[in-house]
C-alpha positions as CSV (number, residue, x, y, z in Angstrom):
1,X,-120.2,28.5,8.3
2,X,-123.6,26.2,9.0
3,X,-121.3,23.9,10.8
4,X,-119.8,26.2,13.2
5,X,-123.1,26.1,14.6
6,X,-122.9,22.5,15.6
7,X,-119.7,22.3,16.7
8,X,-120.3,25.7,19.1
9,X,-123.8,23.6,20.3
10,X,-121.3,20.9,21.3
11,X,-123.1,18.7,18.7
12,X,-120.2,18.9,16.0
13,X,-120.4,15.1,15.5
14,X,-124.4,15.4,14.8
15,X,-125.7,12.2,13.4
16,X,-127.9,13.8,10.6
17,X,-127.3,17.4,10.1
18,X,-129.0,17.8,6.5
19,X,-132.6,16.8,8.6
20,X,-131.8,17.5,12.2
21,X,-135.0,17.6,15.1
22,X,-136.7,20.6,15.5
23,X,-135.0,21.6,18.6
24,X,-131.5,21.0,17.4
25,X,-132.3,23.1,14.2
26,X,-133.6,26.3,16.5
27,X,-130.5,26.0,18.2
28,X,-128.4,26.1,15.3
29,X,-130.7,29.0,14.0
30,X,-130.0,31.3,16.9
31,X,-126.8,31.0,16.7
32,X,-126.5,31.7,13.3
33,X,-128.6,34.9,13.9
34,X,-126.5,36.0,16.5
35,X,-123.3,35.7,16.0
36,X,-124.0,37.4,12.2
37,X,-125.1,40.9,11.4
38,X,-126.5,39.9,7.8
39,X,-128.5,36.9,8.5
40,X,-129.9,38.7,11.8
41,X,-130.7,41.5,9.9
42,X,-131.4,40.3,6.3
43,X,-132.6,36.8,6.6
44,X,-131.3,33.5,5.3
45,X,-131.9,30.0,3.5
46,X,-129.4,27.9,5.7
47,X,-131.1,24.4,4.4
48,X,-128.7,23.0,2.5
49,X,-125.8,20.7,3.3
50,X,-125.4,21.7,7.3
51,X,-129.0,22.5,7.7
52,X,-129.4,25.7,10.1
53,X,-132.9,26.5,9.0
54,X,-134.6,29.3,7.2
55,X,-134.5,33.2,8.5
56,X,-136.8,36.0,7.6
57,X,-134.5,39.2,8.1
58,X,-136.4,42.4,9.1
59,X,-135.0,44.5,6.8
60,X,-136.3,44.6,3.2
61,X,-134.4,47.0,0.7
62,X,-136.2,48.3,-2.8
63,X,-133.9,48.9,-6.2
64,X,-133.0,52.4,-6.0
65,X,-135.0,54.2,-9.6
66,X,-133.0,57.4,-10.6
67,X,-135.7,60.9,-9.6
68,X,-135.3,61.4,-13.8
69,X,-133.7,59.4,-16.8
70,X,-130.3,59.2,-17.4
71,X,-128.4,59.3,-19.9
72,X,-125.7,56.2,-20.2
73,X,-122.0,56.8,-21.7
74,X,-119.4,55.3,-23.1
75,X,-115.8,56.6,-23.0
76,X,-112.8,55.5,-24.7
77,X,-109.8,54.6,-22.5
78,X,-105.7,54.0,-23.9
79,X,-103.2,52.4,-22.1
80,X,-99.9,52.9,-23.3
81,X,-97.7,50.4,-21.0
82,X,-95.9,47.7,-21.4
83,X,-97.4,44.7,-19.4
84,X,-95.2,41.8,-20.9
85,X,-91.2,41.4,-21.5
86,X,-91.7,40.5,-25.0
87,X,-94.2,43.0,-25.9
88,X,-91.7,45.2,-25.1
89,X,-89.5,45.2,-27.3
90,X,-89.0,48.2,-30.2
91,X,-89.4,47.6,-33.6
92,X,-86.8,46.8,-35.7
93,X,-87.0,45.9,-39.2
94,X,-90.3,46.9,-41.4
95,X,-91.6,43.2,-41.4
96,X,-92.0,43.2,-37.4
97,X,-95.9,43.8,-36.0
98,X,-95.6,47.1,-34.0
99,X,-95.3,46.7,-30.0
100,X,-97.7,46.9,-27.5
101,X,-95.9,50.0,-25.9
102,X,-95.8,51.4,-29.4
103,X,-99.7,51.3,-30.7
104,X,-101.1,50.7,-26.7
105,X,-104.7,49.0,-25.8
106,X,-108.1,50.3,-26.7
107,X,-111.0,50.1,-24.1
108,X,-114.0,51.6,-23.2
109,X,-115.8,52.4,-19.6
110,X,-119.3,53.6,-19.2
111,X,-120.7,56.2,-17.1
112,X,-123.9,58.2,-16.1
113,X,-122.6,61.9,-16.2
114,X,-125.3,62.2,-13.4
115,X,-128.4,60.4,-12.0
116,X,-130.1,61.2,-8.5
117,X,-131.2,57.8,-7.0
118,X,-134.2,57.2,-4.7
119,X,-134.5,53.6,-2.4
120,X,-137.1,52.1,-0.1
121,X,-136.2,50.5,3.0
122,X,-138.9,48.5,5.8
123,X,-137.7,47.2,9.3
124,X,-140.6,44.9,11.1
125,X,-139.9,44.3,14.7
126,X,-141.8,41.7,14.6
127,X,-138.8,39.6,13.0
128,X,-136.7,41.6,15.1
129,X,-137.7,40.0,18.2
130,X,-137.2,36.3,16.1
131,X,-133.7,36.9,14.9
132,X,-132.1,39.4,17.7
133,X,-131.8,42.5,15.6
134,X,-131.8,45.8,17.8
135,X,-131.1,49.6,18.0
136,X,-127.3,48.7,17.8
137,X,-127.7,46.9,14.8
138,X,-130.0,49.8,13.1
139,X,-127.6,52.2,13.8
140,X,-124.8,50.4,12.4
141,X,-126.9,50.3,9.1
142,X,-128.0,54.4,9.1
143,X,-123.8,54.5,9.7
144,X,-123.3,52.1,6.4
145,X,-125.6,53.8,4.3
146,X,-124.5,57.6,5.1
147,X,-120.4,56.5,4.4
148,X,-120.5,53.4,2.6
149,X,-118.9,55.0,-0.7
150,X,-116.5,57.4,1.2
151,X,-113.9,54.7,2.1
152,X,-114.8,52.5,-0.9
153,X,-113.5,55.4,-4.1
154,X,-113.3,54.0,-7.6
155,X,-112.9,55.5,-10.9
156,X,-116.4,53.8,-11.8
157,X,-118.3,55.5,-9.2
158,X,-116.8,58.9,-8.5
159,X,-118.4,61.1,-6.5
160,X,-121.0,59.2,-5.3
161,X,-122.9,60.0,-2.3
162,X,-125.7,59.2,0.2
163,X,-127.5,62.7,0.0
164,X,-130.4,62.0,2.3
165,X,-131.4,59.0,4.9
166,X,-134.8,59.6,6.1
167,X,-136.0,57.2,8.9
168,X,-140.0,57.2,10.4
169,X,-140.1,55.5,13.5
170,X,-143.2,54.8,14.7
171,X,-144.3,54.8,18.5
172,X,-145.8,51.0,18.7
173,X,-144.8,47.9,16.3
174,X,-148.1,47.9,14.4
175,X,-147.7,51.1,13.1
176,X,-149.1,54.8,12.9
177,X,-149.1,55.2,9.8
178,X,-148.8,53.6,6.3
179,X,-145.6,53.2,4.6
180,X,-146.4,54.9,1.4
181,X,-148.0,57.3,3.0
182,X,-144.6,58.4,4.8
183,X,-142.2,58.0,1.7
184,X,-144.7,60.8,-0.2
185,X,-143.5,63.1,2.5
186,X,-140.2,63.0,1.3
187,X,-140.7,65.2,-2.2
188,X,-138.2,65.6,-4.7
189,X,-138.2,68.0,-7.8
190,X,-136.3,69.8,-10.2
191,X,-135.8,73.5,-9.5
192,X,-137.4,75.9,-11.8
193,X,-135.6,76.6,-14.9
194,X,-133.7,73.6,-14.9
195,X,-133.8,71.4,-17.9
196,X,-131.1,68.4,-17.9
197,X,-130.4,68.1,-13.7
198,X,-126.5,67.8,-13.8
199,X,-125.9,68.3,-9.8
200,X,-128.0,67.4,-6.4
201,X,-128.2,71.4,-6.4
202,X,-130.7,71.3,-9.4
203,X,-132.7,69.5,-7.2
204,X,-135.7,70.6,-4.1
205,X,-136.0,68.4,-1.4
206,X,-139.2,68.7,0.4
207,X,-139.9,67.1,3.8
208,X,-143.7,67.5,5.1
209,X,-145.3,66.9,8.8
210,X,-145.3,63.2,9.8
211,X,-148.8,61.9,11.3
212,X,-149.3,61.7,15.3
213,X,-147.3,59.2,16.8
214,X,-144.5,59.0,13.9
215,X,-141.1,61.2,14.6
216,X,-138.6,61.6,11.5
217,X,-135.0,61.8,11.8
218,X,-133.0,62.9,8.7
219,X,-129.3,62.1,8.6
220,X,-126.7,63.2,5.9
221,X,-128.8,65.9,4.3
C-alpha cells in the first residue's frame, strides 16, 4: 500500500524510496493519512520497505477489564458427520475400526457464561490537526463501537453487546478537565442483593455532573 503513495505523488519511479528527502516523505505521509481511516485515526510505522514515515493516530484505546471476575468454561462439543468418502463407510466385519459417522469427533469451546466489560478511549486534537481526522471520522467510530457485533454474530460471542458509549467533549483542545477525573463519573455496581451478576440488569449504572465547560453525550444505553 506504501507505494501507492508514490505512484499517486507522480514519483512511482522514486530513486530511493527506503530513505526518501524530507519533503517527499511528508508527501507520502499525507496521503497515507488521508486516503485511510486507520492510519488517520490510529497512527502508523510506514518505515519499512516503501518508506511513508511514522504516524501518531489520535486515538488511543485501553484493554477492556471485566466490572467483576469471571468465571471461564469449557464445553464439550460432538460432531456426528461424515466429512470424508472413505470415513463413510459402515462397518462391516468385527475386525474393521468403527467410522467417523459412527463414533463422531470430540471437541471442546470455552465460554464466559457472563462478564460486563469496561474500556478507556482518548482522542487529542492535537494529532488530529497532523493526520486529518475530524467529526466525520469520530462519528463513524461512536457508529462502530455501538453495532460492531450486531452484523458480525458467532457462536463464540453470542449476545454480545456495546451497553454504554460515554463521550466528554471538552470546549477547547487543552482540556477542562482531567481524564480520570471524567471516567469516575461513569459508576458501575452490582445491585443490592446480587451475588454472582449473570445479566447487565444486575448491574447500576451511575452517571454524575461533568465539570464547567465539559458536555457528555451517552449513546447505546
Amino acid at each position: 500500500q506504501h507505494d501507492r503513495a508514490y505512484k499517486a505523488l507522480g514519483k512511482a519511479d522514486y530513486k530511493d524510496k527506503k530513505k526518501p528527502d524530507v519533503k517527499t516523505q511528508r508527501d507520502a505521509r499525507s496521503w497515507m493519512c488521508e486516503n485511510f481511516y486507520d492510519i488517520r485515526m490510529f497512527g502508523a510505522v510506514m518505515t519499512t520497505e516503501v518508506n511513508c514515515g511514522q504516524v501518531r493516530g489520535p486515538l488511543q484505546l485501553t484493554f477492556g477489564r471485566s466490572i467483576d471476575p469471571i468465571v471461564p468454561m469449557d464445553i464439550s462439543i460432538t460432531r456426528v458427520a461424515v466429512t470424508k468418502a472413505e470415513k463413510g463407510r459402515a462397518s462391516g466385519t468385527e475386525d474393521e475400526v468403527p467410522s467417523e459417522a459412527e463414533h463422531g469427533e470430540m471437541g471442546r469451546k470455552a465460554l464466559v457464561p457472563f462478564g460486563l466489560y469496561r474500556a478507556h478511549g482518548f482522542f487529542n486534537p492535537h494529532f488530529a490537526e497532523q493526520t486529518g481526522a475530524n467529526e466525520e471520522d469520530l462519528n463513524l467510530l461512536w457508529n462502530a463501537l455501538g453495532q460492531m457485533w450486531e452484523i458480525d454474530r458467532s457462536a463464540a460471542r453470542g449476545m454480545m453487546a456495546c451497553r454504554g458509549l460515554y463521550i466528554f467533549t471538552h470546549d477547547n483542545k487543552v482540556g477542562r478537565a482531567p481524564a480520570h477525573k471524567l471516567f469516575n463519573l461513569i459508576e458501575i455496581k452490582q445491585k443490592d442483593g446480587v451475588e454472582a451478576p449473570r445479566s447487565f440488569a444486575d448491574y447500576e449504572v451511575k452517571v454524575g455532573q461533568p465539570p464547567e465547560g465539559v458536555s457528555l453525550t451517552s449513546l447505546y444505553t
